[in-house]
Structure formats: structure tokens, C-alpha cells
C-alpha positions in Angstrom: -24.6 -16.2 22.3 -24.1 -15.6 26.0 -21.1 -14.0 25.2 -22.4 -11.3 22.8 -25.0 -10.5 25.1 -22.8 -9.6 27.7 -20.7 -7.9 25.4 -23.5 -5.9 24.4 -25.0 -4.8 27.8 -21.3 -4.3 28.8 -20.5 -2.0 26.1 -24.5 -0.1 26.6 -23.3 0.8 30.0 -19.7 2.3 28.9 -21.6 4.2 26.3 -24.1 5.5 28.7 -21.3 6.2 31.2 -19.6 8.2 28.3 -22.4 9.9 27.3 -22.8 11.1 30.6 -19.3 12.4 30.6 -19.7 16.4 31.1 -17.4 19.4 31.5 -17.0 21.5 34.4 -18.4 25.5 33.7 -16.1 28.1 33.5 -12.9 25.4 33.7 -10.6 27.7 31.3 -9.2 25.2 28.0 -6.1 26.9 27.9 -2.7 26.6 29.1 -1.0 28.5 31.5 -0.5 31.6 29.2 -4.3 31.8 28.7 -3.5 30.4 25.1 -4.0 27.0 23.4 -1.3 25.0 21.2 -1.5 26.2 17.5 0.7 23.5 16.9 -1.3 20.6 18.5 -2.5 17.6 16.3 -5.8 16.8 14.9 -7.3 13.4 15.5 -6.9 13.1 11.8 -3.1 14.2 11.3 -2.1 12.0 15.0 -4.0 8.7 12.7 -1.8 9.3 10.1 1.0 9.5 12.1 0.6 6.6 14.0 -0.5 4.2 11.2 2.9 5.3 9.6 4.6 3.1 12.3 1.4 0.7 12.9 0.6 -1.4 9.6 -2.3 -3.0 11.3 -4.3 0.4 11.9 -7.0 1.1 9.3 -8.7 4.2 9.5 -13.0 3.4 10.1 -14.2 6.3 10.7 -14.3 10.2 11.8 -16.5 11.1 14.3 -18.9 14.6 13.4 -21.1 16.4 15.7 -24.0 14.9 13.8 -22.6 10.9 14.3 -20.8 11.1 17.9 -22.3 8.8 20.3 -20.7 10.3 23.3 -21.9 14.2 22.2 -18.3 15.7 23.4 -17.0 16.5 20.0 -16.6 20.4 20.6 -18.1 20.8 24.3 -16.4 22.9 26.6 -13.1 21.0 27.4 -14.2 18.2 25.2 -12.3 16.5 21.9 -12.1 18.9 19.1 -11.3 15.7 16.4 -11.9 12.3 16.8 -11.1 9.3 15.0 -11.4 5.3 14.8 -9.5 2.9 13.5 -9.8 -1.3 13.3 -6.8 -3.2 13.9 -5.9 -6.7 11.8 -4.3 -8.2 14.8 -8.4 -8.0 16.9 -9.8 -11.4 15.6 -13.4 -10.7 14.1 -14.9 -12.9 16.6 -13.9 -11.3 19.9 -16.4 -8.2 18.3 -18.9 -9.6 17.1 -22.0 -7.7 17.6 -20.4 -4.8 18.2 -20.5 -0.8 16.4 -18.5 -0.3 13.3 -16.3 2.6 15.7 -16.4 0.8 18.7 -12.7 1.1 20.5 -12.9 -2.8 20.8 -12.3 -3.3 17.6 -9.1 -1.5 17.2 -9.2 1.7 18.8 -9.8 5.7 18.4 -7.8 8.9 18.6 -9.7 11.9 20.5 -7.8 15.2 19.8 -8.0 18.0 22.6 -7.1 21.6 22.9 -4.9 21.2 25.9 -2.9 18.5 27.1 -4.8 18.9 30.4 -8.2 18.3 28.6 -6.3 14.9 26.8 -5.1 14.0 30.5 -8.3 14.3 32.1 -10.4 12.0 29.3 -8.3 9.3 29.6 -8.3 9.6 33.5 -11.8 9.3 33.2 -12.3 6.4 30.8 -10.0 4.3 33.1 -12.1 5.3 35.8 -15.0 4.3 34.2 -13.6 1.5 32.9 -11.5 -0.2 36.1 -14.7 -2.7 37.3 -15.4 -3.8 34.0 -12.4 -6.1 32.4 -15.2 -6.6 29.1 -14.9 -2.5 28.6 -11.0 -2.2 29.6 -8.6 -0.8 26.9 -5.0 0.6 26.5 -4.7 4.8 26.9 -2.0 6.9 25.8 -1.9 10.8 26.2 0.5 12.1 24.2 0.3 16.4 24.8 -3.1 16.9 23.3 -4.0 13.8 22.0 -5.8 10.6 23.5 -4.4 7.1 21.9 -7.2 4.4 22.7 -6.4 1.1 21.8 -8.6 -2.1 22.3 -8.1 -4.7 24.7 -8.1 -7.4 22.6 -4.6 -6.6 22.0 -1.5 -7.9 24.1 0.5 -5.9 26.1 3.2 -6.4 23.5 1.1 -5.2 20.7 -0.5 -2.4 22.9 3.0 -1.3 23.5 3.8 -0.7 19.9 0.6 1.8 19.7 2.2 3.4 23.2 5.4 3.4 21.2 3.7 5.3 17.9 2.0 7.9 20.1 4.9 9.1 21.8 6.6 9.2 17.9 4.3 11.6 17.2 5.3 15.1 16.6 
């Protein structure tokens, strides 16, 4: 019981500390050229990707603007797709009481329109993240794309997600 409650109020101040996650005006979202990557990856198309080479990953969800609970799908320098995913290997009772998306219980994939924009979320999560071992997870950039994976897993098994995303084409 004591547990879950900490759990909770743990994972209320990572979402409030996400919410609060804005972007700077007037930053430009493009690369170098002035022009974003045609060819970068959805959250979507990254998922099915990386569940090619991770049997464990089960698609639970795809974040809209109408369900997001951080509001960033589609802000200025924000995730254009996102995704989440459970994993087999997270036992059910490290998350109980916690949201059907929730990272913890496997993780999520946060598509941006510039690796820059990718390298900066997950910069920021860590930061976040760093004084609270209950909120830590794994993050992998991979050029546009954010791999976050729970930290429920190993090392060994976070590896194999780092290993996927840097599959990914």
C-alpha cells in the first residue's frame, strides 16, 4: 500500500513536471538547411520497427492531441507521433496503480521533426528524472525518434531496446 502511494505521488510529479515541459519561441524545427527530414519515422512506423526485433513489446496505445497528458503532441519543437507500448518482461506488480500508457509499464516512442528536437526531450526527461530513482527510465535517441523504455527492466534487457532503436531505418 505504502508502495503504490509513493508510486503514485512519484509518477503525479513527473507528470506535472512534463506537463510543464514548454518550447522555446521562435527556436526554428529545422535542420541546418532550413528543412526537416521527409524521410524521418513516425512514432507508429519506429513501433513497428522495434517490436520486429523486441517480442516482448505490445503496442497500448497512440497518443492524440485530444488524450496526451503531457499536451506536446504538435507544439512548436514538440513530438509530432507518439506511442506506448507494455513489455511481458515488467511484472504486473511493480505497476500496479499506475496509467494504462504509463512509460513504467513498458515504455513509449515520441517521434520529432528534427533529431535536435528528439535530443533535447530526452535531455530533459533525464533531467527531470535524475533525483527520482521511482521515475528513472532507459532513453534512446535514435535521429528523430525518442526510445523510452521502463525501468523495471535490466540493463541487459534495456540494452536490447537500445539495440532495436539503433536498427531502425
Amino acid at each position: 500500500m505504502n508502495r503504490t502511494l509513493m508510486a503514485s505521488a512519484a509518477a503525479a510529479l513527473l507528470l506535472g513536471a512534463l506537463t510543464a515541459c514548454s518550447s522555446t519561441p521562435g527556436q526554428d524545427s529545422s535542420d541546418k538547411d532550413g528543412v526537416t527530414d521527409a524521410k524521418s519515422l513516425d512514432a507508429a512506423g519506429a513501433f513497428s520497427q522495434l517490436s520486429s526485433e523486441m517480442s516482448t513489446a505490445k503496442l497500448s496505445g497512440t497518443v492524440t492531441a485530444e488524450n496526451d497528458p503531457n499536451k506536446l503532441l504538435g507544439r512548436p519543437n514538440q513530438y509530432t507521433s507518439k506511442i506506448t507500448f507494455t513489455d511481458s518482461q515488467v511484472s504486473a506488480d511493480d505497476v500496479t496503480g499506475t496509467d494504462r500508457g504509463d512509460v513504467s509499464r513498458g515504455g513509449a516512442i515520441e517521434a520529432f521533426g528534427t533529431p535536435a528536437d528528439a535530443t533535447a526531450r530526452a535531455k530533459y526527461i533525464q533531467a527531470v528524472t535524475k533525483g527520482m530513482p521511482a521515475l528513472s527510465e532507459y532513453d534512446y535517441v535514435h535521429g528523430t525518434v525518442v526510445v523510452r523504455v521502463s525501468h523495471f527492466l535490466t540493463p541487459k534487457q534495456a540494452a536490447a531496446y537500445e539495440s532495436a532503436a539503433n536498427g531502425m531505418s
